[in-house]
C-alpha positions in Angstrom: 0.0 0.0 0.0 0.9 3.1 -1.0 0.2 6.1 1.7 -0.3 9.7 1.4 1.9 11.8 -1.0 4.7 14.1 0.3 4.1 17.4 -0.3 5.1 19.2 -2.7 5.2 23.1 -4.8 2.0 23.6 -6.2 3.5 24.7 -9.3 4.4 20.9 -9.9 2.1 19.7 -11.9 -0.7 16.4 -11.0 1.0 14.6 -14.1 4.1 13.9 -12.5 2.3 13.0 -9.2 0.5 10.4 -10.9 3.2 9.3 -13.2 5.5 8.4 -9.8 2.8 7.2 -7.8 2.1 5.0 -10.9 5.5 3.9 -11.0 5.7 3.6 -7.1 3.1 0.9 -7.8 4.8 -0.8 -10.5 8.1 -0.9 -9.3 6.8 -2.2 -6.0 8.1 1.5 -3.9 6.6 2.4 -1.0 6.7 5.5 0.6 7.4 6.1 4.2 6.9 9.1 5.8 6.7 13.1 3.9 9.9 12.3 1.8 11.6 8.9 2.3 10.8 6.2 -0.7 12.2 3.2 -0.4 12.2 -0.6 -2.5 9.8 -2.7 -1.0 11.8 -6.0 -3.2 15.3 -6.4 -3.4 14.3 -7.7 -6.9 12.8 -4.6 -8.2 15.1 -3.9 -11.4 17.2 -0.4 -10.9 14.1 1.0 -9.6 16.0 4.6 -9.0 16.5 4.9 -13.0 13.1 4.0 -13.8 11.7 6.1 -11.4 13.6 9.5 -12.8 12.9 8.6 -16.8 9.7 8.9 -15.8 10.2 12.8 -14.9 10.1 14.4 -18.3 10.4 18.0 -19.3 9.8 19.7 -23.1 12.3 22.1 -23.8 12.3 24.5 -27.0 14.9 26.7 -27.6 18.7 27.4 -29.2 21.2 24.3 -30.4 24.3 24.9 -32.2 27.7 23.9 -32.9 30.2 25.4 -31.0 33.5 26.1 -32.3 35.8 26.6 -29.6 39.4 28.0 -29.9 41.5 28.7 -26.5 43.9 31.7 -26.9 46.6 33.4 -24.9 45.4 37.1 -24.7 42.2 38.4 -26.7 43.6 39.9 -30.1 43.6 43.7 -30.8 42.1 44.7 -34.1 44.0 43.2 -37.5 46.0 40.8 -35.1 47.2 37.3 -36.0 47.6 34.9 -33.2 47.5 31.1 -33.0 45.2 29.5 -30.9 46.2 27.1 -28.3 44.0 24.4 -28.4 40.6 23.9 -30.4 37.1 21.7 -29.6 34.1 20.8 -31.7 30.9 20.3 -30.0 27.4 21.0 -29.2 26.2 24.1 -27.9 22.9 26.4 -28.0 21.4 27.7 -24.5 18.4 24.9 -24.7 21.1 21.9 -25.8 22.7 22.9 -22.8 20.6 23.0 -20.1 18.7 19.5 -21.4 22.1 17.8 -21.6 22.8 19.1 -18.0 19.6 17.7 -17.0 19.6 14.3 -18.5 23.4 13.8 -17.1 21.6 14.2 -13.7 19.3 11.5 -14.8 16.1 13.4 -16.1 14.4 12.7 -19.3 14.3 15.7 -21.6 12.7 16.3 -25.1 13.9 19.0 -27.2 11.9 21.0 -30.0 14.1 22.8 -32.3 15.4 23.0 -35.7 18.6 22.1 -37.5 19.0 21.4 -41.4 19.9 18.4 -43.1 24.2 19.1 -43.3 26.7 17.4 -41.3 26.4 19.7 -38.5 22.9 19.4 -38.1 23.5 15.7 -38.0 26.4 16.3 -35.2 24.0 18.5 -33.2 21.2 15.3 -33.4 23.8 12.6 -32.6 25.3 14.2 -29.4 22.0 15.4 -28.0 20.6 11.6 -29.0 24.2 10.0 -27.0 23.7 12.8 -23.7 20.0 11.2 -23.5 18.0 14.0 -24.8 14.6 13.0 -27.0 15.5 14.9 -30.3 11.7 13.1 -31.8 10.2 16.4 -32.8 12.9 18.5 -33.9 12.4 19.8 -37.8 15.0 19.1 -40.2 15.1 21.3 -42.9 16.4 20.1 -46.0 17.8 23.3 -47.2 19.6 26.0 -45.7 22.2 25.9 -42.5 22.1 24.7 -38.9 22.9 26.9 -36.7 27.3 27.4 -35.3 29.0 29.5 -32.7 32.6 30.7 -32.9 33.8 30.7 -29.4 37.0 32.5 -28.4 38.4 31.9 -25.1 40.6 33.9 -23.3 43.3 32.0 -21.3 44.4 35.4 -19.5 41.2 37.3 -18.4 39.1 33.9 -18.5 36.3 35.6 -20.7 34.9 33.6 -23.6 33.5 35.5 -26.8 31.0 33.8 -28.8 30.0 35.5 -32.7 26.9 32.7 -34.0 25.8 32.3 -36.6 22.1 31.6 -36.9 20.1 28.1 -38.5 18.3 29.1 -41.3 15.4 28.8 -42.3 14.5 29.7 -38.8 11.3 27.7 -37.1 8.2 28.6 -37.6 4.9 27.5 -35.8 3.6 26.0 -38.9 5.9 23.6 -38.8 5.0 22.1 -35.8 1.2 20.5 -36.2 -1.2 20.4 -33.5 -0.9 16.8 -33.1 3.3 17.0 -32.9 2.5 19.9 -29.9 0.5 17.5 -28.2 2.7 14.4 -28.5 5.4 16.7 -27.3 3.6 17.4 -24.4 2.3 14.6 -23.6 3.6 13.1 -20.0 5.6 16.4 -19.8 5.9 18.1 -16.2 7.4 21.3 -17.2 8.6 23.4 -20.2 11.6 25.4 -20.7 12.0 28.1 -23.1 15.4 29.9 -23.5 13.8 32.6 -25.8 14.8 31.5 -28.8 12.2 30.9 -32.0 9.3 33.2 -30.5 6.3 32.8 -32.4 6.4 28.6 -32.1 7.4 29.4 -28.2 4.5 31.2 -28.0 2.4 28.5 -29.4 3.8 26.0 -26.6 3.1 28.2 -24.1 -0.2 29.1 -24.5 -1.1 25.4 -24.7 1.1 24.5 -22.1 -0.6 26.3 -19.8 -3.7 25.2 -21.0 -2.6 22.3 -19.5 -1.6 24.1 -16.1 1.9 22.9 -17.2 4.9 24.9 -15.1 7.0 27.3 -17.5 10.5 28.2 -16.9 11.5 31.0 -19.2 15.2 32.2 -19.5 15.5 35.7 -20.0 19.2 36.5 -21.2 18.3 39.4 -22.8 15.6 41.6 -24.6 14.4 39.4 -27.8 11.8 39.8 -29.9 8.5 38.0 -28.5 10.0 37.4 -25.4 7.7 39.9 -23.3 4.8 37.7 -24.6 6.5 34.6 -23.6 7.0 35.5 -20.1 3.3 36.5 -19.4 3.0 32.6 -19.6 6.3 32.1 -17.0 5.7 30.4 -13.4 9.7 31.0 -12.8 12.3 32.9 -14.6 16.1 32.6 -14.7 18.0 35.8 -16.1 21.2 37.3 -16.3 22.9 40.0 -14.5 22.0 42.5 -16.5 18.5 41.4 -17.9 16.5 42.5 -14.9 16.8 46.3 -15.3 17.2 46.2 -19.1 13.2 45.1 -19.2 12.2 46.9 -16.3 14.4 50.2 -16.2 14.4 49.9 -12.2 17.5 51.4 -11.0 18.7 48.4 -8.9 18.9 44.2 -9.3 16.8 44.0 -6.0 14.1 46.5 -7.2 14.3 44.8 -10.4 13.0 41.5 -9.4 10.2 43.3 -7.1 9.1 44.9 -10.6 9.6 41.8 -12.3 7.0 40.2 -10.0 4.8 43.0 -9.8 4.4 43.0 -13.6 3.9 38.9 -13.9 0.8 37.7 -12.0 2.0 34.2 -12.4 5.7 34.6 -11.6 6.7 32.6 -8.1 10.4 33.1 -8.7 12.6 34.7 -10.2 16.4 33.7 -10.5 19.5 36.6 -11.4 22.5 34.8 -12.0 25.6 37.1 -12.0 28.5 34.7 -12.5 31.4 35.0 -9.8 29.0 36.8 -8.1 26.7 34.1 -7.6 23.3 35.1 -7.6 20.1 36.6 -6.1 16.5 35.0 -6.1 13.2 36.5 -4.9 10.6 34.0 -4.3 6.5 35.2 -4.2 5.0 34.5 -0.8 1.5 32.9 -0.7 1.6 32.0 2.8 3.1 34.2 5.9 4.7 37.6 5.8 1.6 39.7 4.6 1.2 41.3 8.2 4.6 42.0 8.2 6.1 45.3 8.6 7.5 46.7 5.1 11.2 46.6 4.5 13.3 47.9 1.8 14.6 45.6 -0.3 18.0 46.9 -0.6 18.5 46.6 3.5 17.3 42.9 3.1 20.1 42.2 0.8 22.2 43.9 2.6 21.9 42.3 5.7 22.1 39.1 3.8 25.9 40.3 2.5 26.4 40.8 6.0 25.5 36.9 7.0 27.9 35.5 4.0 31.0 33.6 5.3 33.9 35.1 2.5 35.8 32.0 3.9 34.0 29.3 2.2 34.5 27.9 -1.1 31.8 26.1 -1.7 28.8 27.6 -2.8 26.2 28.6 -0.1 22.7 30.3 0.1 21.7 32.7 3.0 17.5 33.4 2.9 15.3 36.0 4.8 12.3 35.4 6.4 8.8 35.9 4.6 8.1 40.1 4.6 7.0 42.5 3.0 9.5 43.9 0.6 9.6 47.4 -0.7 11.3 49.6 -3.4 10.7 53.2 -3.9 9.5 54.2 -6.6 8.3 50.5 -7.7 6.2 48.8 -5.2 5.7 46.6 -2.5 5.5 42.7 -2.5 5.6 39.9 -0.3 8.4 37.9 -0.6 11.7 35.9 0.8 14.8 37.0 -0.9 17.8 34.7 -0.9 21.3 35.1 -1.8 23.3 32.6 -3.5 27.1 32.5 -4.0 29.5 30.8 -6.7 32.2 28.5 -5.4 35.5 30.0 -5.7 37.1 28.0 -8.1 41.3 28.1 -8.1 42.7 30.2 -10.9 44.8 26.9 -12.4 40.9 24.8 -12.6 39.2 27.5 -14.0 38.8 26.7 -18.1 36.0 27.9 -19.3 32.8 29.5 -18.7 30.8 29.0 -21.7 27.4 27.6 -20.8 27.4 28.2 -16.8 24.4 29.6 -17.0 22.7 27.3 -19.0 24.0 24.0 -16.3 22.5 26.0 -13.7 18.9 26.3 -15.4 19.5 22.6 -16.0 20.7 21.6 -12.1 16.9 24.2 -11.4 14.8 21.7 -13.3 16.6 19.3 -12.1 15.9 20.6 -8.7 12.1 21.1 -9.1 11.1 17.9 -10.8 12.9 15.4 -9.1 14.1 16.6 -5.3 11.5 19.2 -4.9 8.7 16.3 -5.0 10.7 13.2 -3.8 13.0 14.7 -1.1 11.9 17.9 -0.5 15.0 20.1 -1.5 14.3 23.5 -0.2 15.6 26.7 -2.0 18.8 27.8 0.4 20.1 23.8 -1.5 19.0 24.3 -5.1 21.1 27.0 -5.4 23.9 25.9 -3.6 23.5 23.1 -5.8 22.9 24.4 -9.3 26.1 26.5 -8.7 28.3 23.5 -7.8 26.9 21.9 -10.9 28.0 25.3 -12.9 31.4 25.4 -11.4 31.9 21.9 -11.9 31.0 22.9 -15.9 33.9 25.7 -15.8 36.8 23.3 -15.3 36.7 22.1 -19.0 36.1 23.5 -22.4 33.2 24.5 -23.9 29.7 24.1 -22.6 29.1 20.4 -22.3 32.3 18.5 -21.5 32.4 19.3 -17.8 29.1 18.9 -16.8 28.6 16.2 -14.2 26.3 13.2 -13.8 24.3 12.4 -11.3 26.9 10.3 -9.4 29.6 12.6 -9.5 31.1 12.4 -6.5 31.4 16.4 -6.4 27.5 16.7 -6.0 27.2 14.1 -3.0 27.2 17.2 -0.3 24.8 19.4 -2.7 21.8 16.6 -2.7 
């Protein structure tokens, strides 16, 4: 018998609560307690990987070939330099993250668009090897798939990527009604980095006709992508996305705009490299009788509580409140404050597609620990940094990201 689920974020959605209980059944699991699951049979076949291939998410977004060439120094203009050593592989923000996430043992699917040329075939193969479903991408016949020039700079430890773009690009009518809905099918979220808008859009609107949870990555301003995130449940952006789209004059009062503007947003994420990162998470429950606090003291009382001694990534978190920015508005809220792991000079590679492993350690996060063991934010963060970091110590985006068994990860889960 199986008893009472744990619980779990509402914004998870009652698909992947019956697909597990389902599988509990199946796989002869019981559960014991609010979190613990355990194997009833000793004879239950690898129950652990059938239990996270059933945890499925639908990505649609950016792949690419990256070209990566290591360098010395950045070149000044009409220079000549040799480059130090050269890689070949897959890139493109969604590629990324859904190759991050199937290493950690989730089950991705991928909608996106490459032509029928040897790179295209390159981008299908690795994705295909990683464990990511490439069923509905479109394969164009004609044009180019898309390829990123990546220069990294062995002396400032910068990375500079020129791409060029697939073409032709993707366009909702090449994704039929019944393709969306076989995509969707058995999904518990959907990712969108930003990329092809208008067939985005067209996943989105029946994805949350489906009370689906959206993750949108906001990298920067892009056509369509204000329409996307009307549709977002949680956003991850960069540093300097925040007050781009809202004009705010600060990070902090950037996020409390963010949220102010988007009904359904519970979190948002600002990841700012070395810097780690800042989150502000909507509060439903508690804090609405609170006294109203600027946001900018919250943080900065949060700076005050970070230990510049440790390596390792941490997360300090205040209290349910209510948060304030002049000139921008008031919102209940916990604000929490993440930090990168200080990674030695002579490990440090490369820091193409950090952000992208950390959107991929998030879902991660949120459709596997955040039902089954209850991960609360002040880990996911620490977490999805360590996963970054452990990304930085080789080249490119892919080749350093860890599985789920990496022994680097055991104190993050």
């Amino acid at each position: 018998m199986i008893s009472s689920p744990p619980q779990f974020p509402d914004a998870i959605s009652v698909n992947l609560v019956s697909s597990l209980l389902s599988l509990l059944v199946k796989e002869n699991f019981q559960l014991q307690g609010p979190n613990v699951i355990r194997v009833a049979s000793a004879s239950s076949p690898t129950p652990h990987r059938s239990l996270f291939h059933t945890i499925q998410q639908l990505g649609l977004g950016a792949v690419s070939v990256d070209f990566l060439a290591t360098v010395a120094s950045f070149p000044n203009p009409d220079d000549k330099i040799r480059s130090t050593s050269l890689k070949v592989q897959g890139g493109g923000n969604s590629g990324n993250a859904l190759t991050c996430a199937a290493r950690l043992g989730l089950n991705p699917r991928l909608i996106s668009k490459v032509a029928n040329d040897s790179q295209g075939k390159g981008i299908l193969e690795e994705l295909e090897a990683d464990g990511v479903n490439t069923f509905f991408f479109i394969v164009s016949e004609e044009g180019n798939s898309p390829f990123t020039y990546v220069i990294v700079d062995n002396q400032t430890k910068t990375r500079t990527c020129i791409n060029t773009p697939g073409y032709p690009p993707l366009i909702p009518e090449e994704l039929s009604h019944s393709s969306l809905l076989s995509a969707l099918d058995g999904a518990n979220m959907v990712y969108f980095d930003g990329r092809h808008p208008e067939t985005a859009l067209l996943v989105a609107k029946e994805a949350a006709r489906k009370n689906m949870p959206i993750l949108v990555e906001a990298e920067r301003k892009r056509e369509g992508l204000d329409d996307l995130l009307e549709f977002a449940n949680y956003a991850v952006c960069s540093a300097k996305f925040p007050q781009a789209w809202t004009e705010a004059p600060s990070v902090p009062s950037a996020l409390i705009s963010m949220l102010l503007r988007l009904p359904k947003l519970k979190f948002v994420i600002v990841t700012m490299g070395e810097d780690g990162c800042i989150m502000l998470e909507r509060s439903v429950n508690g804090g609405s009788d609170a006294e109203e606090i600027d946001v900018h003291s919250i943080l900065e009382s949060l700076k005050q509580r970070k230990d510049d001694n440790k390596t390792i990534p941490t997360c300090i978190s205040s209290v349910a409140t209510r948060l304030t920015s002049n000139g921008i508005g008031t919102l209940t809220g916990r604000l929490f404050l993440g930090t990168a792991e200080k990674i030695p000079p002579s490990e440090l590679v490369d820091t193409t597609g950090a952000g992208d492993a950390f959107i991929g350690a998030v879902l991660y996060v949120f459709l596997f620990l955040a039902l089954c063991a209850g991960m609360p934010q002040e880990k996911m963060l620490p977490f999805a940094a360590r996963v970054a970091a452990t990304g930085c110590r080789a080249l490119g985006a892919r080749a350093g990201l860890p599985l789920r068994t990496d022994p680097r990860l055991a104190g993050f889960l």
